[in-house]
C-alpha positions in Angstrom: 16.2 4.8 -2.6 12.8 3.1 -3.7 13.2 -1.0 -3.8 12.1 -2.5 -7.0 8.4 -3.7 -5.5 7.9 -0.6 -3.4 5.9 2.5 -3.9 7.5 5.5 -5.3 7.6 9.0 -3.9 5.2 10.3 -6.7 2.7 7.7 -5.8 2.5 7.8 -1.6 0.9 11.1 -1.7 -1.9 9.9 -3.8 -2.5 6.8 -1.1 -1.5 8.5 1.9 -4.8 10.2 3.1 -6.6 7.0 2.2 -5.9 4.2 5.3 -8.3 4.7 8.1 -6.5 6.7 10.8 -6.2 5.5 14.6 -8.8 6.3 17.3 -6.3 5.0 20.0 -4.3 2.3 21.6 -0.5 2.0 20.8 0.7 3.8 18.0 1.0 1.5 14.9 3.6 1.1 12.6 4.1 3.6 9.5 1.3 3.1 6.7 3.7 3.9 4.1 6.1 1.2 5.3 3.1 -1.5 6.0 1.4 -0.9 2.4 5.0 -1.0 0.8 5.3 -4.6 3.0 2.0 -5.8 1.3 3.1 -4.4 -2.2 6.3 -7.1 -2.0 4.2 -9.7 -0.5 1.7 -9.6 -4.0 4.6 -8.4 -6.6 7.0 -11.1 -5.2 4.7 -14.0 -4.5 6.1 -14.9 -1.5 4.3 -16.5 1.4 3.3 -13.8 4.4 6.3 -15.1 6.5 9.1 -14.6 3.5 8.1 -10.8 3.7 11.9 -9.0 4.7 11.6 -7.6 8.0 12.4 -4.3 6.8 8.8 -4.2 6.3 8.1 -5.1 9.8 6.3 -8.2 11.4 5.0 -10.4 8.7 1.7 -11.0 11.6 1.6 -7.0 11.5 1.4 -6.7 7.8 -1.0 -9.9 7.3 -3.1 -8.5 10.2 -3.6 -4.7 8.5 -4.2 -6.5 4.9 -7.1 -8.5 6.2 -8.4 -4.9 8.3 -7.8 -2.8 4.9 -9.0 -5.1 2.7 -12.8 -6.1 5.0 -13.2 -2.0 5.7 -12.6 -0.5 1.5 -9.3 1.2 1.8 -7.8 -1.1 -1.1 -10.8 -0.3 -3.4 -10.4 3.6 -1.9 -6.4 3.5 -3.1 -7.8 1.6 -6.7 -10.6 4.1 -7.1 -8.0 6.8 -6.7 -5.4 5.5 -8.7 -7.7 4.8 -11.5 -8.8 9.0 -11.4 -5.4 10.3 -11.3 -5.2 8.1 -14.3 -8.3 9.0 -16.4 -6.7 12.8 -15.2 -4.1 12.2 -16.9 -5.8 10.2 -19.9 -4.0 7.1 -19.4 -5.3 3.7 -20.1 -3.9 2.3 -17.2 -2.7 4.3 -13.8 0.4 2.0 -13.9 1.0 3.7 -17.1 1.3 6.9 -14.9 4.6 6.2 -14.0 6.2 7.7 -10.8 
């Protein structure tokens, strides 16, 4: 079941390849679950700590925005959303459904 500010199945496999991967230290938490934890955080408004916990630790979640967002995987995932979507000749790649 996909939660109303979550990504679908359609769309992961379009953003999956695109977060850095690990080198090594302790395994981190799901990138799928993580990116669907900021998704809520942006589509809800809420503040960092009001994220459920489903997502996983609100510090977790903060802590891999900041890392995505200084090192170009959020402009990666928009660069690719936005192909998929002149692909598809849509205006906008939310128009793509999913």
């Amino acid at each position: 079941m996909v939660r109303r500010h979550e990504l679908t199945d359609a769309e992961w496999p379009m953003l999956e390849p695109l977060p850095p991967r690990q080198r090594m230290g302790r395994p981190r938490a799901d990138d799928r679950r993580v990116l669907n934890g900021i998704v809520f955080r942006f589509r809800s408004g809420v503040a960092w700590r009001d994220v459920p916990e489903r997502y996983g630790s609100w510090r977790s979640l903060h802590t891999r925005f900041r890392r995505w967002a200084a090192d170009g995987t959020f402009t990666r995932m928009l660069q690719a959303a936005q192909a998929r979507a002149d692909a598809a000749g849509v205006d906008r790649p939310g128009d793509l459904g999913g």
